[in-house]
N, CA, C and O atoms as a Tripos MOL2 file, in Angstrom:
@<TRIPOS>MOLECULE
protein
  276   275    69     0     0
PROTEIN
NO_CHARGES

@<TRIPOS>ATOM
      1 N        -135.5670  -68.8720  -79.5070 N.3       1 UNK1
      2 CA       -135.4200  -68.2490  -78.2080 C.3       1 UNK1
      3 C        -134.5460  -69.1420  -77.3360 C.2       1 UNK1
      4 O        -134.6370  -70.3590  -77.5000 O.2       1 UNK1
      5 N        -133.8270  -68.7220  -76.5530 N.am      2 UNK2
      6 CA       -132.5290  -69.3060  -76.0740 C.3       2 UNK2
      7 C        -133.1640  -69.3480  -74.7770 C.2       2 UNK2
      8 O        -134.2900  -68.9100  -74.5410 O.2       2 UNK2
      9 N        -132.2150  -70.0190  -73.7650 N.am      3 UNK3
     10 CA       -133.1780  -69.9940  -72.3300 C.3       3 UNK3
     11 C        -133.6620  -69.1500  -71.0000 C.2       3 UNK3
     12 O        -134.4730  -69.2420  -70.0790 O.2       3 UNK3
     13 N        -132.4500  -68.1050  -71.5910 N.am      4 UNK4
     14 CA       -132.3960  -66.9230  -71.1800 C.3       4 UNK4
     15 C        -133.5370  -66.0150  -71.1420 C.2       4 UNK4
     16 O        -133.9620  -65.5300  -70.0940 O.2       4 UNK4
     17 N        -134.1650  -65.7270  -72.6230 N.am      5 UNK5
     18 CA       -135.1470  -65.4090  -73.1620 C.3       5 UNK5
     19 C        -136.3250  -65.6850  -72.7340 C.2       5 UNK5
     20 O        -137.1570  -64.7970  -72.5520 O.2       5 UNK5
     21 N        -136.6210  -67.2350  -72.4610 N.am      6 UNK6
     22 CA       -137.7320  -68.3860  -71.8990 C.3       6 UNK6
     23 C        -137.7010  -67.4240  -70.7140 C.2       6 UNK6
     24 O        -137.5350  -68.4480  -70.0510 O.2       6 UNK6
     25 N        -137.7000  -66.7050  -70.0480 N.am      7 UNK7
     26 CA       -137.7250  -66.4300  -68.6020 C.3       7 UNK7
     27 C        -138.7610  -65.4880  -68.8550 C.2       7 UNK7
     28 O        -139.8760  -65.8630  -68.4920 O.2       7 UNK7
     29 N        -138.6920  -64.4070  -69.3620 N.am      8 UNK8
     30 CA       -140.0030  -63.5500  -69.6350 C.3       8 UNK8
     31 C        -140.0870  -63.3860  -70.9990 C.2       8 UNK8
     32 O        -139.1330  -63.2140  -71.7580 O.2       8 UNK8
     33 N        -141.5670  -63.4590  -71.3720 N.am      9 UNK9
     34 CA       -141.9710  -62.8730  -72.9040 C.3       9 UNK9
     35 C        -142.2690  -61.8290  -73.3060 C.2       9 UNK9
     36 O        -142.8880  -61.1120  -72.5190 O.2       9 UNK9
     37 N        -142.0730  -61.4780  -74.2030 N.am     10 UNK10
     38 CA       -141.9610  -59.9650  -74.5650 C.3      10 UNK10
     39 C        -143.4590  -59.1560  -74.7750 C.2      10 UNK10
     40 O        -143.7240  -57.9560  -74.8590 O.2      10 UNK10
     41 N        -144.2400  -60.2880  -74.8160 N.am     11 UNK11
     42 CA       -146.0960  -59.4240  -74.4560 C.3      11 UNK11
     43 C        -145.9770  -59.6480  -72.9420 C.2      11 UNK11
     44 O        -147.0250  -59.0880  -72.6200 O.2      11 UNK11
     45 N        -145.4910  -60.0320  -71.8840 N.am     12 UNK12
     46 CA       -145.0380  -59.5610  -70.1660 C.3      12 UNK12
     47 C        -144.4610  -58.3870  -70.1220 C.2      12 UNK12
     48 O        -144.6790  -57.7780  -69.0750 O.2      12 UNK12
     49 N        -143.5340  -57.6410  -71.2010 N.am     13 UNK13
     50 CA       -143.0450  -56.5270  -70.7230 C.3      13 UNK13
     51 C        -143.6990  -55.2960  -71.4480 C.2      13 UNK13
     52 O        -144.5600  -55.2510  -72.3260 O.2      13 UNK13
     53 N        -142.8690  -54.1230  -70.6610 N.am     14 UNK14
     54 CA       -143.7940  -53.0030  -71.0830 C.3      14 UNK14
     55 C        -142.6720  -52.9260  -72.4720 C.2      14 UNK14
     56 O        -141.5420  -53.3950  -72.6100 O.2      14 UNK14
     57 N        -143.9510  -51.7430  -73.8260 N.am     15 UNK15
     58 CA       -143.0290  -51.5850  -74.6740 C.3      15 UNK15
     59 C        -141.8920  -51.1100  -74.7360 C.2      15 UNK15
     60 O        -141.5420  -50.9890  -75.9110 O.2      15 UNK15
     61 N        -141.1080  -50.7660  -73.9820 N.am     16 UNK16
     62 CA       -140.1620  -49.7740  -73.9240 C.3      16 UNK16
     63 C        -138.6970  -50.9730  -74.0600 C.2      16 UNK16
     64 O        -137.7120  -50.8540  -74.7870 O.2      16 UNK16
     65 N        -139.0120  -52.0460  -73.1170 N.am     17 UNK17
     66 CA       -138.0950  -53.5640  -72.7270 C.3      17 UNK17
     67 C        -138.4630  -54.0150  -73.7490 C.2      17 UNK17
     68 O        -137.4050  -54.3060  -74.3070 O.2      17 UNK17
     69 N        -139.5500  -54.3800  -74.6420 N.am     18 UNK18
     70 CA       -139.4040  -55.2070  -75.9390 C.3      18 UNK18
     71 C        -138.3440  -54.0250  -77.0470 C.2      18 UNK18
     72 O        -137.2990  -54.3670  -77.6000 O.2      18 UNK18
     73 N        -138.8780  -52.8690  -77.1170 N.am     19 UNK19
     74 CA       -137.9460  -52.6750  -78.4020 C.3      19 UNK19
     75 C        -136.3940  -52.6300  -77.7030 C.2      19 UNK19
     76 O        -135.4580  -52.9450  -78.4390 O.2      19 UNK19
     77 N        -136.1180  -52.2630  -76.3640 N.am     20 UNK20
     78 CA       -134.6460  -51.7440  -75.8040 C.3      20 UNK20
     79 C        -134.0370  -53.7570  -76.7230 C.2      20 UNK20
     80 O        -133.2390  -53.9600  -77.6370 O.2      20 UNK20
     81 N        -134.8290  -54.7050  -75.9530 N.am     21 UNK21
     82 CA       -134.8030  -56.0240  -75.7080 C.3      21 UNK21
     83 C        -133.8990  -56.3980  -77.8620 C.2      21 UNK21
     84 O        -132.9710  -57.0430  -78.3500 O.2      21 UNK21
     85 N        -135.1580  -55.3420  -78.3960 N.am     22 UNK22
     86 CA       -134.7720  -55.9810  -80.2840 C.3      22 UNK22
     87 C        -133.2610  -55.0350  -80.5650 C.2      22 UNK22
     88 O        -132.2140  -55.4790  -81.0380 O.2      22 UNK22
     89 N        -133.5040  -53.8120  -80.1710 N.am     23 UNK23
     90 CA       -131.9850  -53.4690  -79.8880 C.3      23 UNK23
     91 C        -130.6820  -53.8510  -80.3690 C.2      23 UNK23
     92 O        -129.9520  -53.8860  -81.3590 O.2      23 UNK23
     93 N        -130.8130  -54.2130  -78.6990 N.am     24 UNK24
     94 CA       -129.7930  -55.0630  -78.2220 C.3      24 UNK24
     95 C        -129.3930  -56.4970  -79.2240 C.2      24 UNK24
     96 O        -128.2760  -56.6000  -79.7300 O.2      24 UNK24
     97 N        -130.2890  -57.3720  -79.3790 N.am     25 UNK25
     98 CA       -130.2640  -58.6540  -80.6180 C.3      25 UNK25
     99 C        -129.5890  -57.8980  -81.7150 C.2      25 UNK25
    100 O        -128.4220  -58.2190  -81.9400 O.2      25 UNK25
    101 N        -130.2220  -56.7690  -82.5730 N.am     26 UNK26
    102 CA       -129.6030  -56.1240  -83.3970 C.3      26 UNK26
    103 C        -128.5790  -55.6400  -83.3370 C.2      26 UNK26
    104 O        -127.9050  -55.6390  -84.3670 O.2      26 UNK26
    105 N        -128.2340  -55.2510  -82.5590 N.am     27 UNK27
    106 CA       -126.7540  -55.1290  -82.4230 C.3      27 UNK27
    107 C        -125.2600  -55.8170  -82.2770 C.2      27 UNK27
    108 O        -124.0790  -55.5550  -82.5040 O.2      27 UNK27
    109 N        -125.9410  -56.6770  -81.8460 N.am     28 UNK28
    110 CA       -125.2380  -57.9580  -81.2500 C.3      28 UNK28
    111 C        -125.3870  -59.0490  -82.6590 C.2      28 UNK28
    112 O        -124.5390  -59.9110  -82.8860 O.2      28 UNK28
    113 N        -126.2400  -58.8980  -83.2650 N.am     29 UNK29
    114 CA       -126.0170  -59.4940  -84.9250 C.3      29 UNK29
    115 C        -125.3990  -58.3950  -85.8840 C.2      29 UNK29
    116 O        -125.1470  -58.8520  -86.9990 O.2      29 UNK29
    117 N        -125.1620  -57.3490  -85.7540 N.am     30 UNK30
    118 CA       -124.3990  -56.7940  -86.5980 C.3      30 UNK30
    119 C        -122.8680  -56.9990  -86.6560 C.2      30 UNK30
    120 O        -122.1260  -57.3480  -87.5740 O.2      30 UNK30
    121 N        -122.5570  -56.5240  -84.8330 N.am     31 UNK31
    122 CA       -121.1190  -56.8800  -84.4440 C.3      31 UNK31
    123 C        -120.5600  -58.2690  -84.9400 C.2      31 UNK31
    124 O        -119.4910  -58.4240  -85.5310 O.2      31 UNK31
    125 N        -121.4480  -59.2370  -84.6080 N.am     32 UNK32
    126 CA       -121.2900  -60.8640  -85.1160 C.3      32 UNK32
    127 C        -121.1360  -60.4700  -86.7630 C.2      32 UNK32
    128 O        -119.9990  -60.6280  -87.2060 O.2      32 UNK32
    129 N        -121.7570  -60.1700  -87.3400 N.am     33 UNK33
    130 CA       -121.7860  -60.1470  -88.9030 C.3      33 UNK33
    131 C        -120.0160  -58.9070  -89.3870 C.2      33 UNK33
    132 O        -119.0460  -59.1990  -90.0860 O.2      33 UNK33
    133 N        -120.2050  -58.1370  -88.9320 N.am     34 UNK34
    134 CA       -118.9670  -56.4280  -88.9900 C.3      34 UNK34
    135 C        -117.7570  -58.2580  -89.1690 C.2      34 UNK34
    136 O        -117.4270  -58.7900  -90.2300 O.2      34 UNK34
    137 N        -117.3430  -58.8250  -87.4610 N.am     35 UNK35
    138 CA       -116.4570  -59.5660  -87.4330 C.3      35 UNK35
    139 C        -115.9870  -60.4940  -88.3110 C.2      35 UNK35
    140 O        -114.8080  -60.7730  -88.5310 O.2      35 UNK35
    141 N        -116.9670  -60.9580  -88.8020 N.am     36 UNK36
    142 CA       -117.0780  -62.4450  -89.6750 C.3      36 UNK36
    143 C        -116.3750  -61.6820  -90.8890 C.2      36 UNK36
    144 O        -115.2090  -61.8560  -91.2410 O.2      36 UNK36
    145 N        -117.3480  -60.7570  -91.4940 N.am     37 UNK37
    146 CA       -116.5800  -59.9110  -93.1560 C.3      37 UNK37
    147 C        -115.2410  -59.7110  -92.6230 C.2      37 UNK37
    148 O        -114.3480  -60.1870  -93.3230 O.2      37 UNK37
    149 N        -114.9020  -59.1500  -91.6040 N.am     38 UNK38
    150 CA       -113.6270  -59.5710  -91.4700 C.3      38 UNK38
    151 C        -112.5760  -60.4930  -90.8530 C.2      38 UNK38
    152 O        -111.4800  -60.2940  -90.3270 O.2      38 UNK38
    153 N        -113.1060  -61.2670  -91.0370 N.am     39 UNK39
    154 CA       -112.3860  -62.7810  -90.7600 C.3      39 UNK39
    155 C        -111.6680  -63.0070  -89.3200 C.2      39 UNK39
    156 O        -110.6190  -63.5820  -89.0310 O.2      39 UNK39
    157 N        -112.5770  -62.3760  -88.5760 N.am     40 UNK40
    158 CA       -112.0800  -62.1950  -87.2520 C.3      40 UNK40
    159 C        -113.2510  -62.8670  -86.4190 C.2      40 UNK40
    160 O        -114.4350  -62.6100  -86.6350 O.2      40 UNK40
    161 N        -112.7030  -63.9700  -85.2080 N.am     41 UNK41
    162 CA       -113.4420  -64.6090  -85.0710 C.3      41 UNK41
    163 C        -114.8360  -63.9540  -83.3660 C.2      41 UNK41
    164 O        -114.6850  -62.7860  -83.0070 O.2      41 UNK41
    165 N        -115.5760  -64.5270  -82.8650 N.am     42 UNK42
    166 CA       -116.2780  -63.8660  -81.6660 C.3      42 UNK42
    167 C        -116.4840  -64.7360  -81.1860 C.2      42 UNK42
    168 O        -116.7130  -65.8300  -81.7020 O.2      42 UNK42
    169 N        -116.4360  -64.3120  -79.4880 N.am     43 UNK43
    170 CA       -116.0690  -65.1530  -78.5580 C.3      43 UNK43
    171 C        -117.7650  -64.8010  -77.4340 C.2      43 UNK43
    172 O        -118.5770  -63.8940  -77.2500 O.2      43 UNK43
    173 N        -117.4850  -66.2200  -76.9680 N.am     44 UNK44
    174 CA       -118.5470  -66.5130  -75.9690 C.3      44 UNK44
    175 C        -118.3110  -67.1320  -75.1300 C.2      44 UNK44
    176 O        -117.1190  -67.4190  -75.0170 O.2      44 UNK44
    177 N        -119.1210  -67.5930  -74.2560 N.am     45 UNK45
    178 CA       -119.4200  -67.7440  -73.0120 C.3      45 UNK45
    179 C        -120.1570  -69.0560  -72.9480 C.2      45 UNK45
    180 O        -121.2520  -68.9540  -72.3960 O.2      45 UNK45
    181 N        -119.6970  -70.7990  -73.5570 N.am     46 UNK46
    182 CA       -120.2310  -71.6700  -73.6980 C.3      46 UNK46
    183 C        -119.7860  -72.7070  -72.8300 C.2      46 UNK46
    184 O        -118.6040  -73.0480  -72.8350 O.2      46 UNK46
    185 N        -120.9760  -73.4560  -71.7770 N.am     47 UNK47
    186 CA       -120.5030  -74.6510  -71.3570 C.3      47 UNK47
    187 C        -118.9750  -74.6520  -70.5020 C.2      47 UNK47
    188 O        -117.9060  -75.2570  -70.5860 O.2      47 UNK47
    189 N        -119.6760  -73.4200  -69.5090 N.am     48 UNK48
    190 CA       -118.4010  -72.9050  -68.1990 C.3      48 UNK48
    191 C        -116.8970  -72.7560  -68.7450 C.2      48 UNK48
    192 O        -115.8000  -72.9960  -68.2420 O.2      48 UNK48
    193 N        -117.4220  -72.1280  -70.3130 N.am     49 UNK49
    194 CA       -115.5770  -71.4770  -70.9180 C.3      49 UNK49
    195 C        -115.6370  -70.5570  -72.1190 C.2      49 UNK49
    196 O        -116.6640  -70.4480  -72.7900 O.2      49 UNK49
    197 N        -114.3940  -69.8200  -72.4080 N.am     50 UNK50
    198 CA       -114.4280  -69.2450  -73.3750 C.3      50 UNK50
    199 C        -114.5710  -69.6860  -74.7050 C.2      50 UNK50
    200 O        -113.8590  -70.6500  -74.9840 O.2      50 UNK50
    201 N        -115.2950  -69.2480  -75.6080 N.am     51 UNK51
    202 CA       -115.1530  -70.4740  -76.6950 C.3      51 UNK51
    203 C        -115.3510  -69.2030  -78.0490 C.2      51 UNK51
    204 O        -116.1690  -68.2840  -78.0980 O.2      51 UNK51
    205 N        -114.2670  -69.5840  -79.0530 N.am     52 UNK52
    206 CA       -113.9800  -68.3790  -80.5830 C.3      52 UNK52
    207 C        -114.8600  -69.4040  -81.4900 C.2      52 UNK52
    208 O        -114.7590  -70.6260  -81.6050 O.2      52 UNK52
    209 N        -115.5100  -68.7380  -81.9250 N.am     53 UNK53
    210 CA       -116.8590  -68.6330  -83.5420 C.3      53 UNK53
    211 C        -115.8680  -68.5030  -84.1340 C.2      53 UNK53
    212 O        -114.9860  -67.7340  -83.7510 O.2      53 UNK53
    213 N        -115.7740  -69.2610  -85.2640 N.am     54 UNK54
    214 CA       -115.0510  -68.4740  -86.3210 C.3      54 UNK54
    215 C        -115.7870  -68.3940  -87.7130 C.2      54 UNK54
    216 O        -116.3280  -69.4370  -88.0830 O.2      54 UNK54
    217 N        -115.8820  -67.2160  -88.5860 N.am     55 UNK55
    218 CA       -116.4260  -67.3010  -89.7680 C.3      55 UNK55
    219 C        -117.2850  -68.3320  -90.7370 C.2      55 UNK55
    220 O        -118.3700  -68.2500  -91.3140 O.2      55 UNK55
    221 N        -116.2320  -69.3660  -90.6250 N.am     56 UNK56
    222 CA       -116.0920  -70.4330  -91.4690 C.3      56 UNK56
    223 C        -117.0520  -71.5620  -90.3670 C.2      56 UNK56
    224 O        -116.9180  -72.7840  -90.4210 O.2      56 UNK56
    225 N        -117.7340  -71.0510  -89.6790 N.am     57 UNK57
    226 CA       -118.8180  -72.1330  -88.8320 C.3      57 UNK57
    227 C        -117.9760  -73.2850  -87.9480 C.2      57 UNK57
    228 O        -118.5660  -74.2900  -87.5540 O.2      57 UNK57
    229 N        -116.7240  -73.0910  -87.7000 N.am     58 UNK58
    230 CA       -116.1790  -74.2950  -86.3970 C.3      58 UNK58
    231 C        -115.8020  -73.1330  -85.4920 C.2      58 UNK58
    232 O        -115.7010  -71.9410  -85.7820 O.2      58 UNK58
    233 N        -115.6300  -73.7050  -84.4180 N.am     59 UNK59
    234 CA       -115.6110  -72.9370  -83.2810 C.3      59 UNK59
    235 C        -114.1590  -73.6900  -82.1140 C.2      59 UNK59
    236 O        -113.7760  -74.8350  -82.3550 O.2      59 UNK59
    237 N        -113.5900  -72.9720  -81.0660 N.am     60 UNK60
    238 CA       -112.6870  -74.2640  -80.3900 C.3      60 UNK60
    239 C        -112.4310  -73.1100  -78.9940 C.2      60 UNK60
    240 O        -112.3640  -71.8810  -78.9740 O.2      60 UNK60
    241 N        -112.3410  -74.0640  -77.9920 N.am     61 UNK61
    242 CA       -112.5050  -73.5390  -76.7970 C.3      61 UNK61
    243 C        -111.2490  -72.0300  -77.0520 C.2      61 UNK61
    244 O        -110.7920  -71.6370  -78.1250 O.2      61 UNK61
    245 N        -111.0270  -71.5720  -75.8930 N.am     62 UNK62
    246 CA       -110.0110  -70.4890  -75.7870 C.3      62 UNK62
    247 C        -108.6900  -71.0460  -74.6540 C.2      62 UNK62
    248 O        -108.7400  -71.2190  -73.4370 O.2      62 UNK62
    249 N        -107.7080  -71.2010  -75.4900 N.am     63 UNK63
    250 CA       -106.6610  -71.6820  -73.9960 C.3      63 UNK63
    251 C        -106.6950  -70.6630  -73.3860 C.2      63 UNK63
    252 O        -106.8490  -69.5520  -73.8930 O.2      63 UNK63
    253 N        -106.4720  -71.0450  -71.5130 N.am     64 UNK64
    254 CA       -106.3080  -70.4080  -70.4180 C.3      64 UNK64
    255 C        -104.9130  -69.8280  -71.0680 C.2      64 UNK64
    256 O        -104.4050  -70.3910  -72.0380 O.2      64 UNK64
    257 N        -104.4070  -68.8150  -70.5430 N.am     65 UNK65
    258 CA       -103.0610  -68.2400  -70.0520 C.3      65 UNK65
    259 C        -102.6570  -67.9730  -68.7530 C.2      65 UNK65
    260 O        -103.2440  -67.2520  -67.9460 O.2      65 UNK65
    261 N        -101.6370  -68.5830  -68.5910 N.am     66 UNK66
    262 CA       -101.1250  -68.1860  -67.1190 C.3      66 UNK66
    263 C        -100.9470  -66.7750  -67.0020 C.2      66 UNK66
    264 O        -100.6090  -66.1570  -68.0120 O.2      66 UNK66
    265 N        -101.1850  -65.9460  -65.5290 N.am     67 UNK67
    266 CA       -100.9380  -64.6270  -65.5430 C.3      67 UNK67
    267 C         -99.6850  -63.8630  -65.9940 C.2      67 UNK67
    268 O         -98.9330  -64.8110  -66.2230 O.2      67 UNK67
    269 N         -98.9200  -62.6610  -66.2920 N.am     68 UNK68
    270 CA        -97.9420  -62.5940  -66.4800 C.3      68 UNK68
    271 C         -97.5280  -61.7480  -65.2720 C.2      68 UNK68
    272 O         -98.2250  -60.8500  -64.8010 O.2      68 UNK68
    273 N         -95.9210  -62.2460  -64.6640 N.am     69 UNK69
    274 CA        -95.9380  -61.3600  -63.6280 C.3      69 UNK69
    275 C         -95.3680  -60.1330  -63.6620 C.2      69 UNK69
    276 O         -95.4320  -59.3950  -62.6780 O.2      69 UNK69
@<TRIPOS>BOND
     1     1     2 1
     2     2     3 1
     3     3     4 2
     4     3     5 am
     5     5     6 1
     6     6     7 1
     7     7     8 2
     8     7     9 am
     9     9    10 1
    10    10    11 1
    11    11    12 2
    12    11    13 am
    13    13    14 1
    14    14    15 1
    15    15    16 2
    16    15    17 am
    17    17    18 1
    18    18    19 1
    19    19    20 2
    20    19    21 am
    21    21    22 1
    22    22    23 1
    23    23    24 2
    24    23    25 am
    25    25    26 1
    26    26    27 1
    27    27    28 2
    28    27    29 am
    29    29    30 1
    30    30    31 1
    31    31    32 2
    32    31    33 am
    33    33    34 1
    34    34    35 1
    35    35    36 2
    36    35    37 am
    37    37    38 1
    38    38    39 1
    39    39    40 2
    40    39    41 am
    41    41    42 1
    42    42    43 1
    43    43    44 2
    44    43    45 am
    45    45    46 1
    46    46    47 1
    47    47    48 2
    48    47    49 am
    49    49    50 1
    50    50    51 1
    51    51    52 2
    52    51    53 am
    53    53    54 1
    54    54    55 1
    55    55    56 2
    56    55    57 am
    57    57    58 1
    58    58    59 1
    59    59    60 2
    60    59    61 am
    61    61    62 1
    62    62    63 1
    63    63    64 2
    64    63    65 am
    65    65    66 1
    66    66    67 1
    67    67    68 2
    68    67    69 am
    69    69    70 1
    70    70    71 1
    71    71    72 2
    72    71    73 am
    73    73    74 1
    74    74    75 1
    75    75    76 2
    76    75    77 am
    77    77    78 1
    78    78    79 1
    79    79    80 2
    80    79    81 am
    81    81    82 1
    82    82    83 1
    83    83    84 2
    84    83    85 am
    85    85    86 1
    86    86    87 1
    87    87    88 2
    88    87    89 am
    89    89    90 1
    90    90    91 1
    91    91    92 2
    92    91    93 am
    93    93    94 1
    94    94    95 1
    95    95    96 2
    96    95    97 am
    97    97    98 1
    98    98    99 1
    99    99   100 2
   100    99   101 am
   101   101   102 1
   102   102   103 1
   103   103   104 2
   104   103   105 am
   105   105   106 1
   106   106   107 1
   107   107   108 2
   108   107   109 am
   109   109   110 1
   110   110   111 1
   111   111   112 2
   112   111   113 am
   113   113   114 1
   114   114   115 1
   115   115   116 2
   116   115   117 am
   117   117   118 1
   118   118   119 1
   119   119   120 2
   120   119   121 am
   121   121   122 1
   122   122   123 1
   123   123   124 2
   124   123   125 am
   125   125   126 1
   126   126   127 1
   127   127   128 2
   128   127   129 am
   129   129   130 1
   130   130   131 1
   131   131   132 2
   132   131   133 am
   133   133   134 1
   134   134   135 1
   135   135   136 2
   136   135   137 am
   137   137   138 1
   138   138   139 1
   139   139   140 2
   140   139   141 am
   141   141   142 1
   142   142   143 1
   143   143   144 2
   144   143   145 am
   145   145   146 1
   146   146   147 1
   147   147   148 2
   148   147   149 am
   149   149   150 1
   150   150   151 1
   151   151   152 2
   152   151   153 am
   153   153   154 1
   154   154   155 1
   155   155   156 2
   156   155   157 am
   157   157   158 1
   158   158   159 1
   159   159   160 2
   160   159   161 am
   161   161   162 1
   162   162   163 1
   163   163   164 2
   164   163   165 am
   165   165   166 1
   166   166   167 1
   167   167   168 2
   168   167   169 am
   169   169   170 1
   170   170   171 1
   171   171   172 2
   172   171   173 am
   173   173   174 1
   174   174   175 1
   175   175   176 2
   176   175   177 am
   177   177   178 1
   178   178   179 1
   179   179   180 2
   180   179   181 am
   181   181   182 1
   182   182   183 1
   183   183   184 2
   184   183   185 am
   185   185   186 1
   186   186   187 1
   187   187   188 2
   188   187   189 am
   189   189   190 1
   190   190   191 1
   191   191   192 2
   192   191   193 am
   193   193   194 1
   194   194   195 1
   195   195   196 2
   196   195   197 am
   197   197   198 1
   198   198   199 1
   199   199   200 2
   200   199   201 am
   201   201   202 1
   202   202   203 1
   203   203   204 2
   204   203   205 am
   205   205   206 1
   206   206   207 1
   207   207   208 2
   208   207   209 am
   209   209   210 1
   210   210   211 1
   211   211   212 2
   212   211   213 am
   213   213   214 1
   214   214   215 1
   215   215   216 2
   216   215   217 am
   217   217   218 1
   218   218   219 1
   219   219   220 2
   220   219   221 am
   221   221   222 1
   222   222   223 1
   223   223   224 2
   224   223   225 am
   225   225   226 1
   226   226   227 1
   227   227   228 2
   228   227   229 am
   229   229   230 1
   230   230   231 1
   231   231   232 2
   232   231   233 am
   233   233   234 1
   234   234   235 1
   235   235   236 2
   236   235   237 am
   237   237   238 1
   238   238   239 1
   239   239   240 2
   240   239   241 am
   241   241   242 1
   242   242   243 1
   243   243   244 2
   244   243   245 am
   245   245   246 1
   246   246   247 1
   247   247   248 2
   248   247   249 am
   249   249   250 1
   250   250   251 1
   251   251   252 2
   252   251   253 am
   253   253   254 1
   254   254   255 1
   255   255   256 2
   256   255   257 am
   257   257   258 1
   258   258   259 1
   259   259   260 2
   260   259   261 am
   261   261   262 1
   262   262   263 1
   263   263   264 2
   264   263   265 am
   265   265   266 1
   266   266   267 1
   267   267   268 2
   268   267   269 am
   269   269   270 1
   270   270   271 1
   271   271   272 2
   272   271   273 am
   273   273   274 1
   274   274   275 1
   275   275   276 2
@<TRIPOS>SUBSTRUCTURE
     1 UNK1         2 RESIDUE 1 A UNK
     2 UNK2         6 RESIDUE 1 A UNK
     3 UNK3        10 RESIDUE 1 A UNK
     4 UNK4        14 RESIDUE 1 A UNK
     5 UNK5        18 RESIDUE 1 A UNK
     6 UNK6        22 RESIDUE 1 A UNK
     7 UNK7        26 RESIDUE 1 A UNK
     8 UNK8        30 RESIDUE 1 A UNK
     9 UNK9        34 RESIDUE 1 A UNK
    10 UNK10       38 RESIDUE 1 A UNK
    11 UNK11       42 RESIDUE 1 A UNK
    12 UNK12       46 RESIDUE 1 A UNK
    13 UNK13       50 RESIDUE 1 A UNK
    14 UNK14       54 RESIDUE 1 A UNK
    15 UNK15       58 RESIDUE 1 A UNK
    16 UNK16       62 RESIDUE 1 A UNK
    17 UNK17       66 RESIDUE 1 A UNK
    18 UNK18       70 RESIDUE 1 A UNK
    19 UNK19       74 RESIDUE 1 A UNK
    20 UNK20       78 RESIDUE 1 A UNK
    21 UNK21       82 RESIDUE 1 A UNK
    22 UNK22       86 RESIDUE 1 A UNK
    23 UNK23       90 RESIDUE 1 A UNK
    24 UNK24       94 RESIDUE 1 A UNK
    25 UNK25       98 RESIDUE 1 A UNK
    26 UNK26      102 RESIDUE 1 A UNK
    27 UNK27      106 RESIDUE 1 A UNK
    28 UNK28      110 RESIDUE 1 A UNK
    29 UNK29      114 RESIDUE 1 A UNK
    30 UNK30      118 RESIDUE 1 A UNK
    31 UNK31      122 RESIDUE 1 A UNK
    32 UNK32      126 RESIDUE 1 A UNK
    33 UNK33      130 RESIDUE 1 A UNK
    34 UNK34      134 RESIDUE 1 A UNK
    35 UNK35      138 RESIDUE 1 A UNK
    36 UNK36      142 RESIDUE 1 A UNK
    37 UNK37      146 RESIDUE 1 A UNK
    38 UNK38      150 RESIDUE 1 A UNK
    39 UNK39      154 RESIDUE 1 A UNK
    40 UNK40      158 RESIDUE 1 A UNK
    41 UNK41      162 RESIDUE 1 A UNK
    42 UNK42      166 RESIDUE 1 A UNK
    43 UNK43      170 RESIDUE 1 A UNK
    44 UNK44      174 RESIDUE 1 A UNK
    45 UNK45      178 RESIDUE 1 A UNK
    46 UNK46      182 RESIDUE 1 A UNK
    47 UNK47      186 RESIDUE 1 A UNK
    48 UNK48      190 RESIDUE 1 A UNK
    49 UNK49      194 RESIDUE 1 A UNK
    50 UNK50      198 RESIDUE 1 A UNK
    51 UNK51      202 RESIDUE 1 A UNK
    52 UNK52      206 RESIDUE 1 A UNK
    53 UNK53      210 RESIDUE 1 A UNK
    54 UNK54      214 RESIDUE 1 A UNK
    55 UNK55      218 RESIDUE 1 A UNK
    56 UNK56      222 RESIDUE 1 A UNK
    57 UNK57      226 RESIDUE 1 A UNK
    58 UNK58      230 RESIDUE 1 A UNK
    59 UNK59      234 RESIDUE 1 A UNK
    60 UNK60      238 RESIDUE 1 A UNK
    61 UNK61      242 RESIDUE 1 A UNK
    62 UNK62      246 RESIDUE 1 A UNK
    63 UNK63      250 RESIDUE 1 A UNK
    64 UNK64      254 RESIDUE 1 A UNK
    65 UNK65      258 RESIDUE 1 A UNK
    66 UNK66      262 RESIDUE 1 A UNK
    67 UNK67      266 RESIDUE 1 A UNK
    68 UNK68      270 RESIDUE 1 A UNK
    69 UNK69      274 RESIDUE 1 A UNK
């Protein structure tokens, strides 16, 4: 459980938020898994930046881009 999670437990909510709650995880591990078989990497939200997963278990921030005008 991540820390997000730590905030409420899932015997606190009504059933309806625990299964919406397994869902959502499930889904969000499939998309992660769909990407990986195809060697395409997924991006997050780590330590105030963008940061690419890649398949192969290393990961590396995302360079900024300047806007284009």
């Amino acid at each position: 459980m991540n820390e997000r999670d730590a905030s409420v437990e899932d015997e606190d909510l009504p059933e309806i938020a625990v299964k919406a709650r397994r869902a959502i995880k499930e889904a969000a591990a499939a998309a992660i898994a769909e990407h990986w078989r195809n060697g395409r990497p997924v991006y997050v939200w780590r330590d105030e930046q963008v940061v690419a997963l890649y398949p192969d278990g290393t990961s590396a921030p995302v360079e900024k881009k300047p806007p284009t005008p």
